[in-house]
N, C-alpha and C positions, 0 to 999 in steps of 0.2 A: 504494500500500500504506500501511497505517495501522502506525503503531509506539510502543509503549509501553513506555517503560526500568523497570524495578526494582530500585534500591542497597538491596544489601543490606549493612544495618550493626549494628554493636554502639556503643554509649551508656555510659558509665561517668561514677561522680563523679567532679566537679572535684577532689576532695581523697581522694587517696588515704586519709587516715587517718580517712575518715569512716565512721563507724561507724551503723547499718549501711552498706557498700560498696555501691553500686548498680550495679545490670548490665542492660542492656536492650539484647536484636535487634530489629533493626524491619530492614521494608523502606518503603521509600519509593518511591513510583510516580510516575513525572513525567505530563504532560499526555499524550493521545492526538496524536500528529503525525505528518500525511498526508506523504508524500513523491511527489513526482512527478516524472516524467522530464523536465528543461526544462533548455536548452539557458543556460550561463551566460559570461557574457559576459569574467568573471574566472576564466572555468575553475578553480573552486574551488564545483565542487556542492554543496547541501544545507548551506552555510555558514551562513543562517539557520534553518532546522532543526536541526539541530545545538547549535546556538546556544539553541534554544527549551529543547532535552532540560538543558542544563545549566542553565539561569536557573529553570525548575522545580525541579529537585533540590535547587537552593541557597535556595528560597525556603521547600522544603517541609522541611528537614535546619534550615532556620532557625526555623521555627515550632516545630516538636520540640524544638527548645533550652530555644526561649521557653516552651513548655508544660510541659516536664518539667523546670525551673529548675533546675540544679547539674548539669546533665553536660554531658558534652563528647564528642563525635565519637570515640573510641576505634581502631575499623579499621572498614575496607571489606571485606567477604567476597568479596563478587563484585557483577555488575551483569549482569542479566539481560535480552535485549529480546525481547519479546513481537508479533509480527509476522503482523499478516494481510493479505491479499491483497484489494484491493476494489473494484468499477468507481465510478471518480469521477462516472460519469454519471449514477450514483443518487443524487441529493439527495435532505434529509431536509425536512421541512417544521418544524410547528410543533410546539412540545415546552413541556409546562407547568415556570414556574417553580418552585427548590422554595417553601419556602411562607414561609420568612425572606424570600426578594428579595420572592417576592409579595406578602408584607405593607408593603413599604415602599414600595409604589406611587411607584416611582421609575424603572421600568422599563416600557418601552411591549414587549408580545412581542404583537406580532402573529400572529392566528389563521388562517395561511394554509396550504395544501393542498398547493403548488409547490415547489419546491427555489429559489426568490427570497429567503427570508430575511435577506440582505444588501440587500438594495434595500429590502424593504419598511423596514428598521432606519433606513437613512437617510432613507426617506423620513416617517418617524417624527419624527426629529429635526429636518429641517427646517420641516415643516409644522405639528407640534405641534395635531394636531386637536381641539376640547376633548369633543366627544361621540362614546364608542367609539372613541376611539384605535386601542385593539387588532384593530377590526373591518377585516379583507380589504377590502371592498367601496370604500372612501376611497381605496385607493391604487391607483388606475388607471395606464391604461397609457399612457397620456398625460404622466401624471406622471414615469412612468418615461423614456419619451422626452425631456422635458423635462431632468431632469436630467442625465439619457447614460447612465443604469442600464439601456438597452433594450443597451447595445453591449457587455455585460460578461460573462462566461461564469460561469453558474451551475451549480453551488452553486460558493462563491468559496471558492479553499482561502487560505488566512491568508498564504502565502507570496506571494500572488499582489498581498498589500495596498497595497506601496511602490509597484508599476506602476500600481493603481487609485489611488491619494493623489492622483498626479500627471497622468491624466487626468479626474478628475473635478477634481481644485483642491482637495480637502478636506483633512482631518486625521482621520485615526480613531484611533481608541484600541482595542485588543481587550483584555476582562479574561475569564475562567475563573474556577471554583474548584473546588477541589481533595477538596471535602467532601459528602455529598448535600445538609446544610443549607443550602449557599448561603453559609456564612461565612467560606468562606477562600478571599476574592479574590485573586488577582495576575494582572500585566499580562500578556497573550499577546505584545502589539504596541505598542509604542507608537511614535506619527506620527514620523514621519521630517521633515517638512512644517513 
């Protein structure tokens, strides 16, 4: 199941005796995150998840600060979670950037049809192809074998990242954002490694 929190809050100026007094509700929506039934070793489930719903909320109640400059966090009304139900076996394929990342051609997305989108990303990074990068057809399955992306269960849910770090030997990084433009990065994951 997919789950999406919503704090709901009120914003007020720093100074009370500021003239006009500012008052602003907002809600704040954290990242979409997958939950899945798996078995934990610390018997303490859904600990990184969990984990993920607050490091959003505090990132995005941070940026609100920063953009609305003079207020301060006032109350919390409620926090609401938004909950659908979804077979993990349905991977998504390729999905265009919005068009700030796009323009900064700093980003390889790969135009694939499969639910492999994590293999093709590393295999991105490692091989750094120079003509059509983005092009499916480079990254064979061969390649994948090569690396150990053929032994990995697709589509990769994020939680799953610390057990793939350490059988593959890598470090990833996972960033989102939180905006349609593309401008409000923060980290989903960062390497353990």
């Amino acid at each position: 199941m997919t789950v999406v929190a919503k704090l709901h809050v009120r914003y007020e100026s720093a100074n009370p005796q500021e003239i006009p007094f500012k008052r602003i509700d907002a809600c704040l929506p954290s990242e979409r995150v997958t939950f899945e039934l798996y078995d934990n070793a610390d018997n303490q489930p859904y600990v990184y998840e969990l984990d993920l719903f607050a490091t959003t909320l505090r990132n995005r109640n941070a940026t609100f600060i920063r953009e609305k400059s003079g207020l301060i966090l006032a109350e919390i009304y409620a926090i609401n979670f938004e909950i659908n139900h979804n077979n993990p076996l349905n991977g998504e394929s390729y999905k265009p950037l919005p068009k700030f990342l796009e323009h900064k051609k700093a980003i390889i997305n790969v135009q694939n049809r499969d639910n492999r989108c994590f293999g093709y990303a590393v295999l991105a990074a490692l091989y750094q192809f120079d003509n059509n990068p983005h092009r499916r057809w480079q990254y064979t399955d061969e390649l994948f074998e090569e690396q150990g992306l053929d032994l990995i269960t697709y589509p990769v849910n994020s939680s799953k990242l610390p057990e793939i770090e350490q059988k593959l030997n890598l470090s990833i990084n996972l960033h989102s954002y939180f905006d349609d433009e593309g401008k409000g990065l923060y980290p989903l994951y960062t390497s353990r490694i």
